[in-house]
C-alpha positions in Angstrom: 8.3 3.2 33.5 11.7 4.6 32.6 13.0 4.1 29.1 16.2 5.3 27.2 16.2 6.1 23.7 19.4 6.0 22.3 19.2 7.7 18.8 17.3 11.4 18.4 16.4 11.4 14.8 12.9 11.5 13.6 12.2 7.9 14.7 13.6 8.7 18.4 11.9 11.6 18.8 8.8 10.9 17.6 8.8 7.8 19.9 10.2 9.8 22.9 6.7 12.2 22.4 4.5 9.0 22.1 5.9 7.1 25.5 5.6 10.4 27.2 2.3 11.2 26.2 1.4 8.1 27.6 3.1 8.7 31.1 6.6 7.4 30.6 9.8 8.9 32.0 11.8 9.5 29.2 15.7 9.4 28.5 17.3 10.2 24.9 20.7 9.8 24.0 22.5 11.3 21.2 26.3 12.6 19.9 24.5 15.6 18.7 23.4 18.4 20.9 21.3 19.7 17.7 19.4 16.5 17.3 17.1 17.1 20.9 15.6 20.6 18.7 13.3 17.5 17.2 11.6 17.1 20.7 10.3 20.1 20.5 9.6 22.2 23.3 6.5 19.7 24.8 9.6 17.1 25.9 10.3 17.3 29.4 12.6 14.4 29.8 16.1 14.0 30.0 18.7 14.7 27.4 21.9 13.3 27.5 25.0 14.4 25.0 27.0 11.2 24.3 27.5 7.5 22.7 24.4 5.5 23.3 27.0 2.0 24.1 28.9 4.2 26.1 28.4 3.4 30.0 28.8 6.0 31.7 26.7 8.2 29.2 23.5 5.1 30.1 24.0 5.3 33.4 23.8 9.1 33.3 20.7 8.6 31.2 19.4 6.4 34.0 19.4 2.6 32.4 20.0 1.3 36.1 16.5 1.9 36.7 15.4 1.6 32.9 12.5 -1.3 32.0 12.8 -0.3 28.8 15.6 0.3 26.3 15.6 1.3 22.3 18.2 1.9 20.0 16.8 3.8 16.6 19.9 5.8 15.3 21.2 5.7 12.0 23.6 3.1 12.5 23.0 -0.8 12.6 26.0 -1.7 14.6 26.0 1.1 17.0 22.5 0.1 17.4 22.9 -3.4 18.1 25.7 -2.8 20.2 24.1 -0.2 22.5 21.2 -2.7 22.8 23.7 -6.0 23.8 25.1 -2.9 26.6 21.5 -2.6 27.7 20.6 -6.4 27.9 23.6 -7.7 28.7 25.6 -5.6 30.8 22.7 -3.7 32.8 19.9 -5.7 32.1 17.1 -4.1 30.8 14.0 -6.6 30.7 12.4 -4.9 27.4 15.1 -4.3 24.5 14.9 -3.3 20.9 17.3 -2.6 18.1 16.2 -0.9 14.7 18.0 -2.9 11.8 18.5 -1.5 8.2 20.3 -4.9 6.8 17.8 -7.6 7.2 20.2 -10.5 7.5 22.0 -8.8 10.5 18.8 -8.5 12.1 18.4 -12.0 11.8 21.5 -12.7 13.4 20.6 -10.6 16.2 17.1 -12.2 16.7 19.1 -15.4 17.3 21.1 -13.6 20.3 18.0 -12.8 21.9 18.0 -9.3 20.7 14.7 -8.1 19.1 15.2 -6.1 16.3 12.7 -3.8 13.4 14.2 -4.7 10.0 13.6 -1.0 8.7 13.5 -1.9 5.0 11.2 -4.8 4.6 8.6 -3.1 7.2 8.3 0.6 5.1 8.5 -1.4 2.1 5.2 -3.3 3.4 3.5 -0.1 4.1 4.1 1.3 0.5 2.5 -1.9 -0.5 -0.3 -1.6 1.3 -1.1 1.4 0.0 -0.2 1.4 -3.1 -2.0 -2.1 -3.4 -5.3 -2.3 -1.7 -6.0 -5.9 -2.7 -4.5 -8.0 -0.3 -1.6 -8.9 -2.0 0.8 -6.8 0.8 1.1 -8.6 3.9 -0.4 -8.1 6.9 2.7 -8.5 9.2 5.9 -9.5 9.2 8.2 -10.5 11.7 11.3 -8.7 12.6 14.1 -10.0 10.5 11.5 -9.8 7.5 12.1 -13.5 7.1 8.5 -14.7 7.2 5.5 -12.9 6.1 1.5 -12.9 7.1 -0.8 -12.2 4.2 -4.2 -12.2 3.6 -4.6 -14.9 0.5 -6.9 -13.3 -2.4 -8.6 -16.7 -3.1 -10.2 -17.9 -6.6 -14.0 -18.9 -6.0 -12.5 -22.0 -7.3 -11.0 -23.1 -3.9 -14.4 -23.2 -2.5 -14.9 -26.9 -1.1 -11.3 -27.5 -1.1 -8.9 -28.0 2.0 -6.9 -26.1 3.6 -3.7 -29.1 2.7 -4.9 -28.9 -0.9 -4.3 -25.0 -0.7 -0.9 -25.1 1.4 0.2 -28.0 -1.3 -0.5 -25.4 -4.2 0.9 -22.5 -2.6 3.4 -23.8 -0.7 2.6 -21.6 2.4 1.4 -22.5 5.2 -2.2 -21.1 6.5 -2.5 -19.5 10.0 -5.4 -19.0 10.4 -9.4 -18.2 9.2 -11.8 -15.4 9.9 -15.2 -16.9 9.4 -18.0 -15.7 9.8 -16.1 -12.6 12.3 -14.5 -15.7 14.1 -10.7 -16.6 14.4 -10.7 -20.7 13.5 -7.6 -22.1 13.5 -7.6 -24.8 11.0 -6.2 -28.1 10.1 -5.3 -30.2 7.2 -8.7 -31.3 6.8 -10.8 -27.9 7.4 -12.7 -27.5 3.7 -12.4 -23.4 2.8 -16.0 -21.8 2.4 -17.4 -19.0 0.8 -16.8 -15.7 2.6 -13.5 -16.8 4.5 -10.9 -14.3 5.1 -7.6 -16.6 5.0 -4.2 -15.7 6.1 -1.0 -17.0 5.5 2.3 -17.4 6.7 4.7 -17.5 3.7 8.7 -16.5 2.9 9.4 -13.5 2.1 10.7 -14.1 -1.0 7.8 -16.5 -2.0 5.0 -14.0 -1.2 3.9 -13.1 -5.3 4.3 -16.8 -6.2 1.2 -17.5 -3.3 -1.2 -15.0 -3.9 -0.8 -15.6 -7.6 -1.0 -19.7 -6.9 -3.6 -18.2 -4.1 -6.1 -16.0 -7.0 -6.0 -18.6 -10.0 -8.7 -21.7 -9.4 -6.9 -24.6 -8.4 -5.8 -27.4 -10.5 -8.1 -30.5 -11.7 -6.4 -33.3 -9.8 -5.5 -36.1 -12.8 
């Protein structure tokens, strides 16, 4: 497949490398000749001097024939416009944008234009480093809206229900490895020793669940 890469920072080099390693044809765009040194010597695709929305620098980059089309420079709406050029204008089946501001990327998910929220995602890795116990989430989607996290559950939720756990956490549970199995539960599934439960939560509401999520629950009066 032919892709364009409109950015060449460390980001859009390092992806250019990765897609050609695995047998991709490989355009990058960029305003400055310096940035290609990143590619290293290794690259053997195309480099084209230029503005990544600008037409006539895609076409030279070969977006007619693109499946593929990502826009990772520095700046959000350079980014998101090259990517509307790409989808809109030449259409490109498979079309990315990386977003530092998550509320523009959540604007742009709602045009149809998938975007990498930069911010919430690194912060997420730090996390999940710096916290080994479950507390980080396990994914997020691309605006950084709503998160996945594996709950840390009290002992004390043992024999409960999955709707008694959502009702105390306010999240919303996704789904149960049991046992090495995927279950997808329903209000009435009772939680067991030894299951692995994740959670789809806001954002903002991720430290109020896992703390609701590690305490036992409360005695119903």
């Amino acid at each position: 497949m032919h892709v364009v890469i409109m950015g060449c920072g460390r980001v859009g080099a390092s992806l250019a490398a990765a897609l050609e390693r695995l047998g991709h044809e490989v355009a990058v765009i960029d305003r400055d000749r310096e940035a290609f040194r990143r590619l290293g010597s290794d690259f053997h695709g195309q480099q084209v001097v230029g503005i990544g929305f600008d037409r006539q620098v895609l076409t030279e980059a070969g977006i007619e024939r693109a499946g593929a089309f990502a826009a990772v420079s520095s700046g959000d709406n350079s980014n998101i416009i090259s990517a509307r050029v790409a989808r809109e204008n030449f259409g490109v089946e498979h079309v990315v944008a990386r977003i530092y501001d998550p509320k523009r990327a959540a604007v742009y998910e709602r045009l149809g234009i998938p975007t990498v929220a930069t911010v919430p995602w690194t912060t997420d890795r730090f996390l999940r480093t710096l916290l080994p116990d479950g507390v980080a989430t396990s994914w997020r989607e691309p605006t950084g809206t709503v998160a996945l996290l594996q709950l840390p559950l009290h002992e004390g939720w043992i024999g409960r229900s999955v709707r008694d756990l959502q009702a105390a956490t306010g999240c919303r549970v996704a789904f149960i490895m049991r046992f090495g199995t995927g279950v997808l539960p329903d209000d009435k599934t009772v939680l067991q020793a030894d299951d692995d439960v994740y959670a789809a939560a806001q954002s903002g509401t991720v430290t109020d669940v896992t703390s609701v999520a590690a305490r036992a629950p409360e005695e119903e009066s």
